[in-house]
Every structure is written in C-alpha cells, then in structure tokens.
C-alpha positions as CSV (number, residue, x, y, z in Angstrom):
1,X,7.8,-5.1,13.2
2,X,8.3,-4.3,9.4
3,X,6.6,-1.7,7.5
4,X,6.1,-2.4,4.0
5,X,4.7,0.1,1.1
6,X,3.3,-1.9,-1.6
7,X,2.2,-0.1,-4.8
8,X,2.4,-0.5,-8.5
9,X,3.8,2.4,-10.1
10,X,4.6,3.3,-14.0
11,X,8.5,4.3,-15.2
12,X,7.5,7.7,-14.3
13,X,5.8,7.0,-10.9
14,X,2.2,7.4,-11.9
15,X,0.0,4.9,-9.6
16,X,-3.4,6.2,-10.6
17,X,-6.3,7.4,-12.6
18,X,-9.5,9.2,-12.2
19,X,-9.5,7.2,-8.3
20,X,-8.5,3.8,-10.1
21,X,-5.4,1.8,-11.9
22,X,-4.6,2.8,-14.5
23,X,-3.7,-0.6,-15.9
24,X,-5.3,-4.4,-15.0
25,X,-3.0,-6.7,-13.8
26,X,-4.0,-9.5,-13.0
27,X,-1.0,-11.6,-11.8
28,X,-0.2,-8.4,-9.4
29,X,-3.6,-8.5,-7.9
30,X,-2.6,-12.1,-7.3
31,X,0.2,-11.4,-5.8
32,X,-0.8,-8.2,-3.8
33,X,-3.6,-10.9,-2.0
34,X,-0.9,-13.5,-1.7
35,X,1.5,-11.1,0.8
36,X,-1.1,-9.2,2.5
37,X,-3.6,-11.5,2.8
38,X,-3.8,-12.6,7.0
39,X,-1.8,-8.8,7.7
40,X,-2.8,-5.6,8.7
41,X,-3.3,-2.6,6.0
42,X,-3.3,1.0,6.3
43,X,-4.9,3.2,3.7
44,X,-6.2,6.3,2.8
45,X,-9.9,7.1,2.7
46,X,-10.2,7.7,-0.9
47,X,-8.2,4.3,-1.4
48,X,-10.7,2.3,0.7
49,X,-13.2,3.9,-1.2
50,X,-12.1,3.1,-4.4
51,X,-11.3,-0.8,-3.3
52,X,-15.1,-0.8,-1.6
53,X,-16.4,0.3,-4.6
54,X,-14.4,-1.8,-7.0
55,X,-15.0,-5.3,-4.8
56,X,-18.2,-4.3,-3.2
57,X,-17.2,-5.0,0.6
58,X,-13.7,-4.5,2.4
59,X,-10.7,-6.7,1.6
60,X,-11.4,-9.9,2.6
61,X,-9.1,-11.4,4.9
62,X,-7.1,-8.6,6.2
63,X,-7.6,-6.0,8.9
64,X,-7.7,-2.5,7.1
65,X,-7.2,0.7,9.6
66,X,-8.2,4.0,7.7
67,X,-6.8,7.0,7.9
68,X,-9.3,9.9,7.6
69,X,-10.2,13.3,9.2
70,X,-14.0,12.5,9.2
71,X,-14.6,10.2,12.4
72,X,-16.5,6.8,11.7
73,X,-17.6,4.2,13.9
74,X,-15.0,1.2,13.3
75,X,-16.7,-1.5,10.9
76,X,-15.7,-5.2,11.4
77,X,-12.1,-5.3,9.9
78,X,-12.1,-1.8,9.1
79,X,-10.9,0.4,11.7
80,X,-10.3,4.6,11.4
81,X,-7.5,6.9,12.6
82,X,-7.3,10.4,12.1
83,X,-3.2,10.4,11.2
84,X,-1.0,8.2,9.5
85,X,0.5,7.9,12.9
86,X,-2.0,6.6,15.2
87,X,-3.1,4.2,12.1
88,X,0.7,2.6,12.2
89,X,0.6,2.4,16.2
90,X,-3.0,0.7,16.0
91,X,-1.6,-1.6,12.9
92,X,1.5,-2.7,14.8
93,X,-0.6,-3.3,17.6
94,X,-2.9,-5.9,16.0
95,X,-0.2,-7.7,14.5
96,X,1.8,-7.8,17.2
97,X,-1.2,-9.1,19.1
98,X,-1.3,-11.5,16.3
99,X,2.0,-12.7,16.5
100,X,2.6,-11.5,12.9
101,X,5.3,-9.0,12.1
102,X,4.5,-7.1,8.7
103,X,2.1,-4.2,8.8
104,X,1.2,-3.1,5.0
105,X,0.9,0.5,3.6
106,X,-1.8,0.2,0.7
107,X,-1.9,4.0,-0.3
108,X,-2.9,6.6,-1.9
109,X,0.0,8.7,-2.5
110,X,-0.2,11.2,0.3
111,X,-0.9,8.3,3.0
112,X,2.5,6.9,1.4
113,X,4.3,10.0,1.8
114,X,3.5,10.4,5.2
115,X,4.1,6.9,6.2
116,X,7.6,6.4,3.9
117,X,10.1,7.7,6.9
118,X,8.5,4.7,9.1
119,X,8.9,2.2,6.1
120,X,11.6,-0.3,6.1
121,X,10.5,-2.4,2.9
122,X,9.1,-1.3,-0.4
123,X,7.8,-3.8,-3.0
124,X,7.1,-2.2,-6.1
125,X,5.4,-3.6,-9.4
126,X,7.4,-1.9,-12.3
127,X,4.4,-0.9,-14.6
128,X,6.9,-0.8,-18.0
129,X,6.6,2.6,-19.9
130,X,5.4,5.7,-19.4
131,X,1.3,6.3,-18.1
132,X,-1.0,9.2,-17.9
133,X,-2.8,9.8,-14.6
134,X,-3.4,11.9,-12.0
135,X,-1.5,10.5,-8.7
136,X,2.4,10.3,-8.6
137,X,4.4,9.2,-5.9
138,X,6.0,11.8,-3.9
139,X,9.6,12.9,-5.9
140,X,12.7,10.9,-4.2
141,X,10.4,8.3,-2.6
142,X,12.8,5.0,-3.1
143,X,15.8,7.6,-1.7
144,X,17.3,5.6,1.1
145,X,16.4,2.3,0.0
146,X,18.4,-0.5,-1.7
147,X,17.0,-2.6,-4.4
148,X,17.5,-6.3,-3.0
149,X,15.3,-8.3,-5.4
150,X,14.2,-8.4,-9.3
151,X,11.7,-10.4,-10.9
152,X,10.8,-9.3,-14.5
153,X,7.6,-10.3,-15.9
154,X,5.8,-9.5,-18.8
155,X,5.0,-5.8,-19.0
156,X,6.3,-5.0,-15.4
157,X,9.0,-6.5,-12.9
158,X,8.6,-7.0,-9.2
159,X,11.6,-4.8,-7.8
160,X,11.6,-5.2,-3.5
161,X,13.7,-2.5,-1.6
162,X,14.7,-2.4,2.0
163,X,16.1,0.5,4.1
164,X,19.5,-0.3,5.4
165,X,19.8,-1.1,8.8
C-alpha cells in the first residue's frame, strides 16, 4: 500500500494563504481530481474546511478521513480520526478493502509533517517563483526522496519523488 503526499508548493515551499491557494491553477486541479479521484484522502481539519467551503460539499468521489481533536459523527465519505496515525490505518484499510493500493495525503502542512515518515511517494506541483503566504512545508521535507519524474508546464512543473526502497 503506497502513501502519497500531494501538494503544490512555491520555490520557497509556501502552500498557502489566509486558509486558501495562493495561486489558481487550473490544469493542477485537473490533475489533483484525475489521481485521487476513486482513492482514499487524509486531511487536516482546517483543510477539509477550506475545500467544504470552497466546493460547497466534500470531494466528490473519494473517501476523505479527517484528522481532528474535536470528535464528529462520520458523515458519508467523510470519516474522523483523532491522529494522523489512526487516519492512515483507517485509509489503508478502505482501500485495501477496495482492492486499491494508493492512500493520498491532502494536507495542511502539519498533517503532512506528521504523515511524511509513512510516505513513500510525493507528487509535487512546482509553483515557479517565490510566494507570500502563511503555511510552509516543514524544512527538509523531500529529504530522503529521489526525484523520478519531470514534467514542466507553464508557470510550474510536475516533479514526482519516491523514497528508495
């Protein structure tokens, strides 16, 4: 069972803004739906929050398990654990049940963090230049991981790391 991260982040790791982007991309979006769609997520609260509020419901087609401290009842295809830990073993579980083998981690940064030393495959979105915001990936997060794939595009490149084995 792989673990993926999957974020976009700037040349100097910034991945958001004021709970948002910071940028609108389209094409990523696209693609974000394309390899998670049918897969199991696992996000931070605040993240969920900020997709609920952005698409008006929960992620259509996937199976999102929440990490948060403040218990709620599970909701359809949103589930909640109170650690990054028990949200990975229920994750796995479902797919597995599934007969799928790629679990996703969506974010934020501290849910990324915690879940990087179970990762095993990273795909990143380049965001070209520099960006103002106010969440940054953790310092030395792609430490341990080999690029294995480059796709530039306009404004941004799709890099895709995996740990060695």
């Amino acid at each position: 069972m792989k673990v993926s991260l999957i974020v976009a982040a700037a040349e100097n790791d910034v991945i958001g803004r004021d709970n948002d982007l910071p940028w609108d991309l389209p094409e990523d979006r696209k693609r974000f739906k394309r390899l998670t769609n049918g897969h199991v997520l696992v996000s931070g609260r605040r993240n969920q929050d900020s997709i609920v509020d952005r698409l008006g419901r929960a992620l259509p087609g996937r199976i999102t398990v929440v990490v948060t401290r403040q218990p709620r009842p599970n909701d359809g295809p949103v589930l909640y654990q109170p650690s990054v830990e028990g949200a990975l073993r229920t994750a796995r579980s479902i797919e597995d049940f599934a007969g799928r083998d790629e679990v996703f981690v969506i974010g934020g940064a501290e849910i990324y963090a915690l879940a990087l030393p179970e990762v095993d495959r990273i795909y990143l979105t380049r965001v070209h230049g520099t960006v103002a915001g106010d969440v940054v990936m953790p310092e030395g997060w792609l430490d341990g991981f080999e690029l294995v794939g480059r796709e530039p595009q306009e404004g941004y490149t799709y890099e895709q790391y995996e740990r060695p084995s």
